[in-house]
C-alpha positions as CSV (number, residue, x, y, z in Angstrom):
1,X,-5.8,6.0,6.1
2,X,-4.3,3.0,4.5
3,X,-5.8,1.2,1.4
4,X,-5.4,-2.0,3.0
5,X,-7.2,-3.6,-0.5
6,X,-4.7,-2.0,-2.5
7,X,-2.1,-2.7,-0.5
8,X,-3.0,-6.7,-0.8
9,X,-3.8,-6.6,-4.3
10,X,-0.8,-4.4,-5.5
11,X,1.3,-6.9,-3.7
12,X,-0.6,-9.7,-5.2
13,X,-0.4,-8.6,-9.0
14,X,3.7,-8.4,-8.3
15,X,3.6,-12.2,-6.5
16,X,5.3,-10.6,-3.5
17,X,4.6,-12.4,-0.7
18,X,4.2,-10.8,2.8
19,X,7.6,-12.1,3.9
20,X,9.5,-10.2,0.7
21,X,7.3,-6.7,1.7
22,X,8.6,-7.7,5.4
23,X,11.7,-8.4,4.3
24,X,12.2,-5.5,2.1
25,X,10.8,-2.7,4.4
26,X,12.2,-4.1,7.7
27,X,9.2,-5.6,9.6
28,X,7.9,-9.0,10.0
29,X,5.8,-11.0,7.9
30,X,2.6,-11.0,10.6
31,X,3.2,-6.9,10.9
32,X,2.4,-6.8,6.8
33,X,-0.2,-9.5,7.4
34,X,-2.0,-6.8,10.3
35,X,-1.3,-4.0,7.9
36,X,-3.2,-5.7,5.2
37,X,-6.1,-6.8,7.4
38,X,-6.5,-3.2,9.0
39,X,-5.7,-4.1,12.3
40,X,-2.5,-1.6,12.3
41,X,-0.9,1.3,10.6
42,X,2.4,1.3,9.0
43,X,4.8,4.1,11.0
44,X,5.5,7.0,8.7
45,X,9.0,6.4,8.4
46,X,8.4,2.9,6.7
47,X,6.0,4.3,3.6
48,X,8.5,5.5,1.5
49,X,9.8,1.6,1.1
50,X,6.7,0.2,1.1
51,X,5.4,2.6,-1.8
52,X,8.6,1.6,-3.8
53,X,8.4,-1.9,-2.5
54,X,4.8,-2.3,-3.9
55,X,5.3,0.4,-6.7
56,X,2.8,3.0,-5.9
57,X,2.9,6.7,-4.5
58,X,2.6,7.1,-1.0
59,X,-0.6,9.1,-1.5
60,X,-1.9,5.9,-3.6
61,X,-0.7,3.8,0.0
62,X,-3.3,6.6,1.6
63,X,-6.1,6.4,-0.3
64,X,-5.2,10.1,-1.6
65,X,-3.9,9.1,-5.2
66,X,-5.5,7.5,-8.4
67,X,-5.4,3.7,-7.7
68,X,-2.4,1.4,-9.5
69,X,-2.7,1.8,-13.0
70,X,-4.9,4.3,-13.1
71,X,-4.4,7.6,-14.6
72,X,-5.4,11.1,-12.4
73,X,-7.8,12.3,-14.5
74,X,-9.9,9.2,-14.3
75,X,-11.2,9.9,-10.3
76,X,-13.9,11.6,-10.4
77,X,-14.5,14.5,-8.0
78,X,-16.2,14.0,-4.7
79,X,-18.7,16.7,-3.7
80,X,-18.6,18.1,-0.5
């Protein structure tokens, strides 16, 4: 699933604004703006350029990755 916070606060801290994301991974500014706000997904053939555009890891996008800026051993393991 997408990490909608760090998403908009990745963008943010690189004063991008939804219409340079847009512009840079080929949608429109209110698709980023639904992205952000959780309302839709990005298609998988868009993450690539919005991990670059935003500079994380597509597994950082997903929620999968240590969060911008912070190094893998920081998470701490989830028990089942």
């Amino acid at each position: 699933m997408l990490d909608t916070e760090l998403m908009k606060t990745q963008r943010k801290t690189l004063r991008l604004s939804q219409a340079q994301v847009a512009a840079a991974v080929g949608r429109d500014r209110s698709t980023v703006t639904s992205w952000e706000l959780g309302r839709q997904r990005p298609d998988v053939d868009v993450l690539p350029a919005l991990a670059a555009v935003l500079q994380l890891t597509i597994e950082q996008l997903l929620g999968a990755g240590p969060t911008a800026g912070e190094p893998a051993g920081d998470r701490q393991a989830v028990a089942s």
